[in-house]
N, C-alpha and C positions, 0 to 999 in steps of 0.2 A: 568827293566830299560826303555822301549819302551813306557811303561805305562805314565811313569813321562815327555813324550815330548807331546806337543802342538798337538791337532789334526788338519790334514792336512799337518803338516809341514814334520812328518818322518813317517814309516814305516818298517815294519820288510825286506821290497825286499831293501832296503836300507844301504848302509855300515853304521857302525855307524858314521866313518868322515865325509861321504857327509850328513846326517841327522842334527850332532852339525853346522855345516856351514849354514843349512838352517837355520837353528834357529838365529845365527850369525846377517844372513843379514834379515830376516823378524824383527829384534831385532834393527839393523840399519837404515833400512827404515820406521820403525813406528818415531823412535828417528829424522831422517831427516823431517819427514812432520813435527814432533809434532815443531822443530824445526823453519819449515820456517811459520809454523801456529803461534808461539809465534812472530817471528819479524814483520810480516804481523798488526797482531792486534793492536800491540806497531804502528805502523809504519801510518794505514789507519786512526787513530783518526787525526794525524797530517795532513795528507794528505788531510781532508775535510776541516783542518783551512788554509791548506796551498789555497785550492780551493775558500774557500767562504770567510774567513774573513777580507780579503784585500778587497772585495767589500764589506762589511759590513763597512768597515774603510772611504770607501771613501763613501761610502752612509752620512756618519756623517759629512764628511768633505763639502762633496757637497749641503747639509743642510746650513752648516754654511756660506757658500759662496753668497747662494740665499737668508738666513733669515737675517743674520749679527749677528746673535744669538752668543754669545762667549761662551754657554753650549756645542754645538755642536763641536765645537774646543778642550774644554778640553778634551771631550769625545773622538774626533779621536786621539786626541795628545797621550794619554795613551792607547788607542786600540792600536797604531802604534807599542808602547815598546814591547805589549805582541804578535803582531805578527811577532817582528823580536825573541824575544827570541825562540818563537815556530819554527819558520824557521830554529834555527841552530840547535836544539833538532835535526828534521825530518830531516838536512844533515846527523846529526850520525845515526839513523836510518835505513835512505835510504840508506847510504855507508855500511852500515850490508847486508841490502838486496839484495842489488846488485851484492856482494862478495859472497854470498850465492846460487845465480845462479848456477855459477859458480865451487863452492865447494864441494855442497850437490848433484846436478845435472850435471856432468860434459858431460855424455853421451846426456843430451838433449841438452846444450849448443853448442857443437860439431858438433853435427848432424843440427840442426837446424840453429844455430847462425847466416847464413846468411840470410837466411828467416826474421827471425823477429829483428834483428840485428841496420837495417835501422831505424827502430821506436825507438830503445834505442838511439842511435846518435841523432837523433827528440830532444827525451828527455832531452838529455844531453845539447842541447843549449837551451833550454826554462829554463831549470834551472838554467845555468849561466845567461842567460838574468833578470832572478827573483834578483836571488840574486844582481847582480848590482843595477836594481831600489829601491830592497827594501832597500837598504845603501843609495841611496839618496834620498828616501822620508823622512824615518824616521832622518835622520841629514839634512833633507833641510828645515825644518817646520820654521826657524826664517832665512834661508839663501835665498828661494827661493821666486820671487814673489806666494800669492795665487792659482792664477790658474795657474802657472806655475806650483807650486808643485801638487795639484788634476791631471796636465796629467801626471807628473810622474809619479805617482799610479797606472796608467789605462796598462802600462806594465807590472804590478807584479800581475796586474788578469787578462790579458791577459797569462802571461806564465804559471801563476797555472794552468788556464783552460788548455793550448796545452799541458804539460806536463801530466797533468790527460788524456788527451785523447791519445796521443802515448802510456800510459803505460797499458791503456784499450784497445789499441788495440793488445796488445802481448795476453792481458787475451782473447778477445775474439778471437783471431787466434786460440788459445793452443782448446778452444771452439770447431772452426769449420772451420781448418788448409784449407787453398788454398794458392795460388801462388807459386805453386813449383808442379813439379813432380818430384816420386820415378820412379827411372830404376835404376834394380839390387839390391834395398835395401837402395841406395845412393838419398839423395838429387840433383836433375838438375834442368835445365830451371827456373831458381828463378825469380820470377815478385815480387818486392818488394811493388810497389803499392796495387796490387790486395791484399797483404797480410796486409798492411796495413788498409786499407780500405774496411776489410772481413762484413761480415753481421752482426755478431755478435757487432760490434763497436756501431751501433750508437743509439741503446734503451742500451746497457750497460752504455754507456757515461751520456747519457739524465740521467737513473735512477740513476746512482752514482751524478752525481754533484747535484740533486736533494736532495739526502740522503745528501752530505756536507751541504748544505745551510740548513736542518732540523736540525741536527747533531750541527753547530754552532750557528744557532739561539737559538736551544730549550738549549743550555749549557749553551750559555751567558748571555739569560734571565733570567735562574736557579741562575743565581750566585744571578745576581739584585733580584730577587724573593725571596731569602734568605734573603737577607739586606732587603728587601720591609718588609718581616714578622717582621723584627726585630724592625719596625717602624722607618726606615730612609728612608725618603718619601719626600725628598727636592726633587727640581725638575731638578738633576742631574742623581739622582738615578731611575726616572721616565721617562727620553731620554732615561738611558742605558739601559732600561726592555725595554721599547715599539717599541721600534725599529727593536732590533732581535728579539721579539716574534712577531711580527707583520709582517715578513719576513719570519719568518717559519711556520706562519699560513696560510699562501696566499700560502705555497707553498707543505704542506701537503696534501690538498686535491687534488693534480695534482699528485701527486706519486702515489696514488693509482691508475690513468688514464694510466700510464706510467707504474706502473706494470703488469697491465693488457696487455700492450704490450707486453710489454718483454715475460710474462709467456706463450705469444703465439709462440713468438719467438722460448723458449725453447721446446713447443711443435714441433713445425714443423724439426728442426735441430735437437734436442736432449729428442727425446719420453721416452729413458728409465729415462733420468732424472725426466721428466713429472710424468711418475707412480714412483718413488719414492716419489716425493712430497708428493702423495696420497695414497700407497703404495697399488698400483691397478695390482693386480698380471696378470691376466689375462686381454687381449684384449677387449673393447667393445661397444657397441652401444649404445648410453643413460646411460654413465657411470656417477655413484652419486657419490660424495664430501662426506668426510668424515671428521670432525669435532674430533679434539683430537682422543686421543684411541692410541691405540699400535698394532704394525704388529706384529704379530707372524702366522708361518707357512701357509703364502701363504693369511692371511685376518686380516682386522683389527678387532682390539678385543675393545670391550669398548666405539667406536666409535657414533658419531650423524650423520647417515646417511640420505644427503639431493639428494633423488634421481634426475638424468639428470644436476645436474646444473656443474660438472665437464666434461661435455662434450658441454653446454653451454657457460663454461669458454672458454675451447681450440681452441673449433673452428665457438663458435656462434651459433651452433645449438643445441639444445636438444638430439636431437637424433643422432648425431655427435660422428666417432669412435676416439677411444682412447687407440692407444697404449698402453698393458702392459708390466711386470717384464718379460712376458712370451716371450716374442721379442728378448731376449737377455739370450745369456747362462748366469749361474748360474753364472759364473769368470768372465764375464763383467759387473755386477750389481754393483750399488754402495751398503753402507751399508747402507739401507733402514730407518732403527729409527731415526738414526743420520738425516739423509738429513731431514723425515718429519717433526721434530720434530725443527727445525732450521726451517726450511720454516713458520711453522706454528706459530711459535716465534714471526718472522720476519714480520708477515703479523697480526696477534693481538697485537704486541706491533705498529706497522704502523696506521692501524684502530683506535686506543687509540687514540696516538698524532692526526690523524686527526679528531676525536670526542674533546678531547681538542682547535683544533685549531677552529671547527664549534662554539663552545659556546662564545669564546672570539670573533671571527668575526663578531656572533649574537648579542651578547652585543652592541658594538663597531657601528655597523651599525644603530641599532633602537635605541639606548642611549646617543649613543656620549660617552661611560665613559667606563673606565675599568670596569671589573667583581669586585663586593664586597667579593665575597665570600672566606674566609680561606683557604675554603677546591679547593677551585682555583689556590689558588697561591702556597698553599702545591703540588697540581697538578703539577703546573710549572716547581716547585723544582724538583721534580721526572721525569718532561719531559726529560733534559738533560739527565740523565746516561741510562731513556727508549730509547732514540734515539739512544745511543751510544752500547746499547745492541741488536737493532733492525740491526743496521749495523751488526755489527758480526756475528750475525745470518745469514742474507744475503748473507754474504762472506762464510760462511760454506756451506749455501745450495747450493750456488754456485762452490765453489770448489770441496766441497766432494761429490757434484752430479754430478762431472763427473769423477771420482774413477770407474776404477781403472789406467784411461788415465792420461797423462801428458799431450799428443797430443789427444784431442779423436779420438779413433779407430785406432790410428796411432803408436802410441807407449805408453806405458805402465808404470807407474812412476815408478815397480820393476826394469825395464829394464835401467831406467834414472840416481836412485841412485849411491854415489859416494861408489864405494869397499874400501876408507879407512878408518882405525878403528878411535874409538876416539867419532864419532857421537855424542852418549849419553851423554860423557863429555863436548861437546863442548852445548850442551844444557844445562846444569848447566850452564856452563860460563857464555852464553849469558840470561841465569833469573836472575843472580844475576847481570849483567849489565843492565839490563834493570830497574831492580828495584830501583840499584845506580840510573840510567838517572834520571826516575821519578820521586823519592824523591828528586832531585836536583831539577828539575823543578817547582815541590810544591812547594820547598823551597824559589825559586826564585821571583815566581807568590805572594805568601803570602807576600815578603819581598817589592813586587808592592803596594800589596792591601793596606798597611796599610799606606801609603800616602795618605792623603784625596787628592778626585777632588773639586778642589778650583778655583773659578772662578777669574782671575789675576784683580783687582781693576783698573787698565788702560792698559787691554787688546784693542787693537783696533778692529775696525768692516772692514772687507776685504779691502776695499779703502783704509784704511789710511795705511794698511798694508802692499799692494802693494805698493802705494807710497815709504812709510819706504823703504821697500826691492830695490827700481828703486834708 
């Protein structure tokens, strides 16, 4: 009978009741990650349009204002639908995840909640702020004067930005927890600022709102890049490519600048994450970089090892030590493939899009002309779901490199999960809801597309438009 349980979980010094229970809940707590792992992903595509594509809107809008160009208008007018549609998607979303907290976590909620509490509050009024502007941008477009309506705008990427950064800061507290001390076990002395405003906040923020603007740009010029292939090449469809690829090219090659921060970051605060990345078992001086391959038993196997430049990376020097796996018991380790394996993802498909964005900037700069090449614009097409795979990644190495914390070193996500049954089912629910969402959303977005952008044959040019509206 002994034979047939999971090793580590039972044993023969073990009753058989306390053994089925362990199995129980390691059964329930896979089902809870896997759980807020599936809302997260569903949830953070939205999260970079809720981020960047309001300023993408008004970049078109603000165009149209300085040119008098009336392309730039149809352009924002129809961006504006597909960013409020996307808005009420990311409320159901967000309203899952939030609830989820709460649910699946009830112990870190409890314990914690007033610590990082204060920044969900943050968040919860930048979100209602969004949502009001974005009701009156988008039904103000023939009610408001021009530049009246463009500063309307400038609140609803204002509150995407604050809202992204309050909720990056709960992730980088859980990181590298301050403002509070334990006496007795308990939470005291809560400094909500300090907590807010932890270390971890602000290369996390810089490099997420980076990846939305890559994440938006490289999708929405994949869509134009589609129609471009199909040869619809008027010069509507020509604003709506060059714009966002043009915005996520300028902004690709600065992420890489910015991840090179961060990854020092996570050197200096969280080392065993570090040698996870690399899966550098052992401590050392002039540690090398290892290229693909697979960790098994204690080294990577299969690997391209590029001697000193992972000590290079961490800490600028060559010769520069570098915590390893060996720094940290065996039951504090994350699980090693997964995290390198995501990072390494994370950072080749990253490298890609900013070798795509170098060719078109090179173009662009010594030509004046877009790229001719097929095999270019096929590229494009594939930049979007590369970006949106590149995030994921990123969120994985990031989460699951700090496993097996909730709080790193602080408390432990075994200790976090919620004791009621049900878990597993409620993850079915929520994939066969999500799937419902999505397919609605497609359904939605298609039933957009197929409205040509039509340029109004006595559209007016901003002035008169103002006017009109005074």
């Amino acid at each position: 009978m002994f034979e047939l349980l999971p090793s580590g979980v039972a044993s023969m010094a073990l009753p058989l009741g306390r053994s089925v229970r362990a199995i129980v809940e390691q059964t329930d707590l896979v089902a809870a990650r896997q759980t807020q792992a599936l809302s997260f992903a569903f949830h953070i595509v939205l999260v970079c349009f809720g981020v960047a594509f309001p300023a993408l809107v008004l970049v078109m809008e603000g165009l149209w204002l300085r040119t008098g160009d009336p392309v730039y208008r149809v352009i924002a007018r129809r961006w504006s639908r597909v960013m409020l549609v996307l808005f009420a998607v990311g409320v159901v979303s967000g309203t899952i995840l939030s609830f989820e907290f709460g649910l699946l976590w009830p112990r870190f909620t409890a314990r914690f909640g007033e610590v990082f509490g204060f920044a969900f509050a943050l968040e919860g009024f930048a979100f209602f702020l969004e949502a009001i502007f974005i009701a009156i941008y988008v039904y103000g477009w023939d009610r408001l004067r021009p530049r009246t309506h463009f500063l309307a705008g400038l609140p609803v990427v204002g509150a995407g930005l604050a809202g992204s950064l309050f909720v990056l800061s709960v992730n980088g507290w859980m990181n590298n927890p301050t403002g509070f001390d334990l006496v007795d076990g308990k939470v005291a002395n809560v400094r909500p600022l300090e907590a807010l405003f932890n270390v971890q906040l602000w290369h996390t923020f810089v490099h997420m709102t980076l990846a939305a603007y890559m994440v938006v740009g490289f999708v929405t010029a994949g869509v134009y890049a589609l129609a471009w292939l199909r040869s619809r090449r008027d010069r509507i469809h020509r604003v709506a490519l060059v714009v966002p690829l043009t915005i996520a090219c300028l902004v690709a090659p600065v992420q890489i600048v910015v991840g090179d921060w961060a990854g020092r970051q996570v050197a200096s605060s969280q080392p065993v994450k570090l040698a996870a990345f690399e899966g550098l078992q052992r401590t050392q001086t002039g540690a090398p970089l290892n290229l693909l391959g697979w960790y098994r038993d204690g080294r990577i196997v299969g690997g391209i090892e590029i001697p000193h430049l992972l000590s290079l990376l961490a800490t600028h020097d060559p010769n520069g030590r570098v915590p390893g796996l060996d720094t940290a018991a065996p039951e504090d380790r994350p699980p090693v493939n997964v995290v390198r394996i995501s990072f390494q993802l994370m950072v080749g498909l990253g490298t890609g899009l900013a070798a795509l964005s170098g060719i078109y900037l090179w173009v662009w700069w010594r030509r004046r002309r877009l790229p001719r090449s097929v095999w270019f614009w096929r590229a494009v097409v594939v930049s979007g779901p590369a970006a949106i795979m590149a995030l994921w990644a990123g969120w994985t190495t990031t989460e699951v490199g700090r496993q097996p914390w909730i709080v790193y070193r602080v408390m432990r996500t075994s200790e976090a999960v919620t004791a009621a049954e049900g878990v597993p089912i409620g993850l079915i629910v929520l994939l066969v809801t999500y799937l419902a969402l999505g397919a609605v959303t497609l359904w939605v977005m298609r039933r957009m597309s197929r409205t040509p952008l039509q340029i109004p044959p006595d559209a007016p040019p901003p002035a008169a438009a103002s006017a009109e509206s005074g």
